[in-house]
N, C-alpha and C positions, 0 to 999 in steps of 0.2 A: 115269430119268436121275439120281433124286436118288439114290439108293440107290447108283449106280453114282461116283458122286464119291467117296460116303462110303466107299467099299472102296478108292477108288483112294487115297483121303487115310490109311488107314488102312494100307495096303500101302507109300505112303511112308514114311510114321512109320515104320513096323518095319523097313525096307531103312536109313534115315536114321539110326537111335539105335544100333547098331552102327559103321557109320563114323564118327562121332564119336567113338562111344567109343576107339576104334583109336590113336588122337591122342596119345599117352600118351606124354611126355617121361621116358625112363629116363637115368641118370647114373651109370655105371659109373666108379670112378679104380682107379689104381694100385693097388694093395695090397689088392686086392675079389679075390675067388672066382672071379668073370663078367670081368675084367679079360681084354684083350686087346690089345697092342702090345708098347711097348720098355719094357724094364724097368731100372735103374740098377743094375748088381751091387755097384757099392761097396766095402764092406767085407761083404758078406753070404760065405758059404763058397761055394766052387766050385760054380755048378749042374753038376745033371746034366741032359743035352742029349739031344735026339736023336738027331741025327747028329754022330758024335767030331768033324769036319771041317767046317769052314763053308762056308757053298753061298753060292755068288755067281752073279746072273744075269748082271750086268756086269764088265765088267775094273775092277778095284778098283785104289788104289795098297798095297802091302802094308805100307805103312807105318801104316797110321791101321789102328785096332784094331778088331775085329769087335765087332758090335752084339749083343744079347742079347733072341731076342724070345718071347713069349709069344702063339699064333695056335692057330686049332682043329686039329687032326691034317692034317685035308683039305688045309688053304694046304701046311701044310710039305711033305707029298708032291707038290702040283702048285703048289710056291714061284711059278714064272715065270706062272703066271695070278693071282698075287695079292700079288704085291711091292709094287705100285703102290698100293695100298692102304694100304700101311705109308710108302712115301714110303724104300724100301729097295731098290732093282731095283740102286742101285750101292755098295751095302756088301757085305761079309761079313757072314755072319747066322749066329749060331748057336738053335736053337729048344729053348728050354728046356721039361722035360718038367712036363704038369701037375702031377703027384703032389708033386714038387720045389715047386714054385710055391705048391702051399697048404699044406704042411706045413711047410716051413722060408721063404721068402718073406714071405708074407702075417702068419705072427705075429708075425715079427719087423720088419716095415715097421710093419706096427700100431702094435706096440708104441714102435719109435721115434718116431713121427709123433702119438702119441696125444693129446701139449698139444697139439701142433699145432691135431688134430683139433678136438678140445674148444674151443679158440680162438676157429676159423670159427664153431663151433656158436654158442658166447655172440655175436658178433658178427652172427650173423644172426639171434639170438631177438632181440639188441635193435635191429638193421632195422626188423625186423615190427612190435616196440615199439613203438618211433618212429609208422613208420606206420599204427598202430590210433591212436596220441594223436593225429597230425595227422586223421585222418580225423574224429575224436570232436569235435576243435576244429571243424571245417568244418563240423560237420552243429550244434553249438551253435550257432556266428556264424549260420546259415539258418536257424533257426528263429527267434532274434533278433530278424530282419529281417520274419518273416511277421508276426508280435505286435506 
């Protein structure tokens, strides 16, 4: 009986440290590689699209200007099973082409947004900051208190 716990506890453990691991918060933006939704054309040149014509699932008013999206090959050929996901089923859409996207896109958002970038960054090394010295403060005041 013992032997048979220890296989089963064992057989947990190895089923269990996998799904855990699985848990794994990714954080794709804008102007990433792995990026996928609506992109801001801006001032950026003309992408080049997939289809020359923008596909609507819904009756659109033709007055408000088509959206510019960025999705895997698969949505744009089967658009009306995956509109919904974009939060698009009643826009014009036009689907711009990967190649487009990371070669003129992407370095040039970069590049624009780069303080930016760099901004957050300082701004959340010294979050962290912060909170490594509060925690260092709390764990002195406790020891404080044991002495």
């Amino acid at each position: 009986m013992k032997s048979f716990l220890i296989a089963a506890a064992v057989v947990a453990a190895t089923v269990a440290v996998p799904v855990l691991a699985a848990d794994v918060g990714v954080s794709i933006s804008i102007g990433q590689p792995g990026f996928y939704g609506q992109i801001d054309i801006g001032n950026f040149p003309q992408p080049q699209v997939i289809y020359s014509q923008p596909i609507a699932i819904e009756q659109v008013p033709m007055d408000r200007p088509p959206i510019y999206l960025r999705v895997p090959p698969k949505y744009a050929k089967h658009w009306k099973k995956h509109c919904r996901e974009y939060n698009a089923c009643g826009e014009r859409v036009f689907f711009v082409q990967d190649n487009w996207y990371n070669r003129e896109y992407v370095p040039r958002y970069q590049e624009q947004h780069r303080g930016r970038q760099e901004e957050h960054r300082d701004e959340h090394r010294d979050d962290h900051r912060e909170d490594r010295r509060n925690d260092r403060q709390g764990e002195e005041h406790d020891r404080g208190r044991d002495h």
